[in-house]
KOLMI-61973 format. One record per residue: residue number from 1; residue in one letter; chain; x, y, z of N, C-alpha, C in turn. Coordinates in nm, 3 decimals. Last residue first. Layout:
<sites>
SITE, NUM, A, A, X, Y, Z, X, Y, Z, X, Y, Z
...
</sites>
This chain:
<sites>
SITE, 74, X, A, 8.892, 3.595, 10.905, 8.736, 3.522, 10.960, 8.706, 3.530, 11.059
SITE, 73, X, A, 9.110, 3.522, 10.831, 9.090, 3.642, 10.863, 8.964, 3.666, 10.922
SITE, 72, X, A, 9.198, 3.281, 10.729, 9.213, 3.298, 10.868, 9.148, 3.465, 10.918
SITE, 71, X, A, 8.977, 3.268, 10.504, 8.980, 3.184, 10.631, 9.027, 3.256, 10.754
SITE, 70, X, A, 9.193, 3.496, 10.363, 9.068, 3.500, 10.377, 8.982, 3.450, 10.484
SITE, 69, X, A, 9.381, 3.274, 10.346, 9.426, 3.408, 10.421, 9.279, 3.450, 10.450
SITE, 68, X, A, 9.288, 3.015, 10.228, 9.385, 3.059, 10.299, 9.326, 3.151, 10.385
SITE, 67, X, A, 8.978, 3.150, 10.017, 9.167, 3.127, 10.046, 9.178, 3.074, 10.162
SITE, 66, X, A, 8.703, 2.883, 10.040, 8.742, 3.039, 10.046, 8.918, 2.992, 10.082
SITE, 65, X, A, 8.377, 2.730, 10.157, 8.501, 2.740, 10.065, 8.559, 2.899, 10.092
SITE, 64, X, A, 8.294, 2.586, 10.429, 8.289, 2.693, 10.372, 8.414, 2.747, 10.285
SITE, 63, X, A, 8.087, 2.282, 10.465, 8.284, 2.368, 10.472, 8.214, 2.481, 10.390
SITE, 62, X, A, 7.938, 2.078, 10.736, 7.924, 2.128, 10.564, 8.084, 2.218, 10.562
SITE, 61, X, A, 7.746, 1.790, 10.818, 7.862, 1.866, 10.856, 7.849, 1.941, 10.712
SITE, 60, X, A, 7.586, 1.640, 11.118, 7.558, 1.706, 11.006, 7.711, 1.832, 10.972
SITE, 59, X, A, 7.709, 1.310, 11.210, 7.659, 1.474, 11.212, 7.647, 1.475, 11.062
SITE, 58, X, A, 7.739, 1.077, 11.295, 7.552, 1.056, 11.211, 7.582, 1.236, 11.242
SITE, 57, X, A, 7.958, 0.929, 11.331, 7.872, 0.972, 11.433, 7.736, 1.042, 11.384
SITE, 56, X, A, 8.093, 0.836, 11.117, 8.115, 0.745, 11.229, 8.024, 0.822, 11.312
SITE, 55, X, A, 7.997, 0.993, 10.912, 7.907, 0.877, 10.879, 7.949, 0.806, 11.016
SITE, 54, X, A, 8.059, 1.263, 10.979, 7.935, 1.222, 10.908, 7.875, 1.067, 10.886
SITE, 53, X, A, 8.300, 1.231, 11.090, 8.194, 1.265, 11.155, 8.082, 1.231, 11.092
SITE, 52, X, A, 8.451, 1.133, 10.829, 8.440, 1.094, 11.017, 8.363, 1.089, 11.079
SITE, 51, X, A, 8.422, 1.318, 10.677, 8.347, 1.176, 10.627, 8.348, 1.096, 10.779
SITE, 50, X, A, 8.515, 1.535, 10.801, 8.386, 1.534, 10.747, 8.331, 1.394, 10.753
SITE, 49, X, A, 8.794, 1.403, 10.768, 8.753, 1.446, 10.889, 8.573, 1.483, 10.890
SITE, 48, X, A, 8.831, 1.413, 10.534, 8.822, 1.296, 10.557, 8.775, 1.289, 10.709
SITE, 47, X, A, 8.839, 1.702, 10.427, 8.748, 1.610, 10.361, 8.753, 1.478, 10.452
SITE, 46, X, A, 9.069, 1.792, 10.570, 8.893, 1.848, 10.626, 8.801, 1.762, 10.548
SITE, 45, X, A, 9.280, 1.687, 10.426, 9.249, 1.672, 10.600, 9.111, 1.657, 10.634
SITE, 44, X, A, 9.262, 1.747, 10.202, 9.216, 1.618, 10.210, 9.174, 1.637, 10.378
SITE, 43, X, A, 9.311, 2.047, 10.207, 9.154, 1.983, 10.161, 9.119, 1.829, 10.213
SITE, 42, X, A, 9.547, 2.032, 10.332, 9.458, 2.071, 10.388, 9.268, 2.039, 10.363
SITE, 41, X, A, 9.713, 1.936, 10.096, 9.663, 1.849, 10.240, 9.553, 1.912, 10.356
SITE, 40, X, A, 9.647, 2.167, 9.917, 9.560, 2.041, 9.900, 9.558, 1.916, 10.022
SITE, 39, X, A, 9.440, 2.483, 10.003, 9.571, 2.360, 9.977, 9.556, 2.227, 9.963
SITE, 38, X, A, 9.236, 2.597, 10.077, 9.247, 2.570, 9.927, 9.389, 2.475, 9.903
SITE, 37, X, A, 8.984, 2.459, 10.282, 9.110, 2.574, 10.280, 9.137, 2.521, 10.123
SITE, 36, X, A, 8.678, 2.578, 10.432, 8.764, 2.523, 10.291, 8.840, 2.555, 10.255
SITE, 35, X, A, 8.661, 2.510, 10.735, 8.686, 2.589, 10.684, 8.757, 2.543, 10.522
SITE, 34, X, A, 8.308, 2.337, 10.839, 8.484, 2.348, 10.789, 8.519, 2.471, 10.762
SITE, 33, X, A, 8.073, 2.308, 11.083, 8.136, 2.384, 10.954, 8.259, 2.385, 10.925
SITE, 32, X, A, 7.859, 2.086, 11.198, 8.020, 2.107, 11.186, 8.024, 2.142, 11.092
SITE, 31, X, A, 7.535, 2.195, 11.267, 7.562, 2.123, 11.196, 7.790, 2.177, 11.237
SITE, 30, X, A, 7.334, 2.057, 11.541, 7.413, 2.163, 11.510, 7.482, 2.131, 11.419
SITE, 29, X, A, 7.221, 1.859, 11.703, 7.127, 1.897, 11.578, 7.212, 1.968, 11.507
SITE, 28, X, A, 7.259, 1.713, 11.866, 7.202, 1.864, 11.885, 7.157, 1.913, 11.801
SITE, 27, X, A, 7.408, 1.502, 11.819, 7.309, 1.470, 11.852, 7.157, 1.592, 11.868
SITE, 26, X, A, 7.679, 1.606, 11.774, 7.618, 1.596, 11.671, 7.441, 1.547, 11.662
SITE, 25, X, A, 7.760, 1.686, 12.053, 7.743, 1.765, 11.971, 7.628, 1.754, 11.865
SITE, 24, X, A, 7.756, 1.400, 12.133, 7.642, 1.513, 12.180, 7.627, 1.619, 12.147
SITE, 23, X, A, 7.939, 1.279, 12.002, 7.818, 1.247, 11.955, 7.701, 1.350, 12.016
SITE, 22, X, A, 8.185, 1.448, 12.061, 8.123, 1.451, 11.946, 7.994, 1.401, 11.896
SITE, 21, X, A, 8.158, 1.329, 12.357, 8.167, 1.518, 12.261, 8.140, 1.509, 12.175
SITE, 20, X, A, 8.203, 1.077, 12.285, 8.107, 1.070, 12.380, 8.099, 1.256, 12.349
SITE, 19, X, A, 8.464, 1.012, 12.222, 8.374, 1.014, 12.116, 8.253, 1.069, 12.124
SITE, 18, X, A, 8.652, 1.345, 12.250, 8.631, 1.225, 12.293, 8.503, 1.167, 12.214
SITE, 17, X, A, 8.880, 1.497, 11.972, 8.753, 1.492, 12.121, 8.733, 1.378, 12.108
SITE, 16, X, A, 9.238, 1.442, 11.920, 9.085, 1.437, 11.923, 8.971, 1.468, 12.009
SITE, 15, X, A, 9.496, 1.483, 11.839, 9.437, 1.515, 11.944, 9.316, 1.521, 11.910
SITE, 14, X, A, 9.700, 1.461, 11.566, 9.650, 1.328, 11.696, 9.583, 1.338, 11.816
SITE, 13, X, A, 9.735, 1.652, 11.450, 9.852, 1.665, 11.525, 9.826, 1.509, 11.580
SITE, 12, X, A, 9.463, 1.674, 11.301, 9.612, 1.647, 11.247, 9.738, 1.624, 11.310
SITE, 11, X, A, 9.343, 1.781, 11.550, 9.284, 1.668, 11.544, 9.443, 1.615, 11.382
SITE, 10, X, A, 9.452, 2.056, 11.554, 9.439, 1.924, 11.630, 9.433, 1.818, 11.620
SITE, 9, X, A, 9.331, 2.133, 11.277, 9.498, 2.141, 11.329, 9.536, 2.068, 11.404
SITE, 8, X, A, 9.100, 2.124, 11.330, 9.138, 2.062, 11.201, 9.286, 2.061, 11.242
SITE, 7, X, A, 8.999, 2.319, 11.544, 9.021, 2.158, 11.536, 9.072, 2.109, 11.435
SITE, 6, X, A, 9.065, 2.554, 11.361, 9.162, 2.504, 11.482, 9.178, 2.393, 11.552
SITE, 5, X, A, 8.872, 2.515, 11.241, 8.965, 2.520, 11.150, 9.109, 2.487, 11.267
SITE, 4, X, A, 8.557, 2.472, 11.229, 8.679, 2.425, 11.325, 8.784, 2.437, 11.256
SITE, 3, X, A, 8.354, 2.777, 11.249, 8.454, 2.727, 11.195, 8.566, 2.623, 11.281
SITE, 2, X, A, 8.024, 2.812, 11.288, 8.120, 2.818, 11.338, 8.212, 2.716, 11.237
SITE, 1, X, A, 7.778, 3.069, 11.182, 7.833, 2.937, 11.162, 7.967, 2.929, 11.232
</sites>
């Protein structure tokens, strides 16, 4: 499974993929794995970034709970 945890940082800063990447991603069938971070702007980040993708481009997306440190150690 892959983790965007480094898009999640990006895409917080205001740097996005284009829409036309993300729909051919999500068109692949491949599902977007989060990383479930346990902080709480971090939860909202990846929760609303999910609901992004999931309903503005029809992916399939899921998070993988777990610390912090744990995450980054991944």
């Amino acid at each position: 499974m892959r983790s965007l945890l480094p898009a999640l940082g990006l895409l917080a800063l205001g740097v996005a993929a284009t829409p036309a990447q993300a729909a051919g991603y999500c068109e692949s069938g491949k599902t977007v794995t989060f990383a479930g971070i346990d902080w709480d702007s971090g939860a909202f980040l990846t929760e609303a970034i999910k609901a992004i993708l999931a309903k503005g481009y029809g992916c399939k997306v899921d998070s993988i709970p777990g610390t912090t440190v744990l995450l980054e150690q991944a």
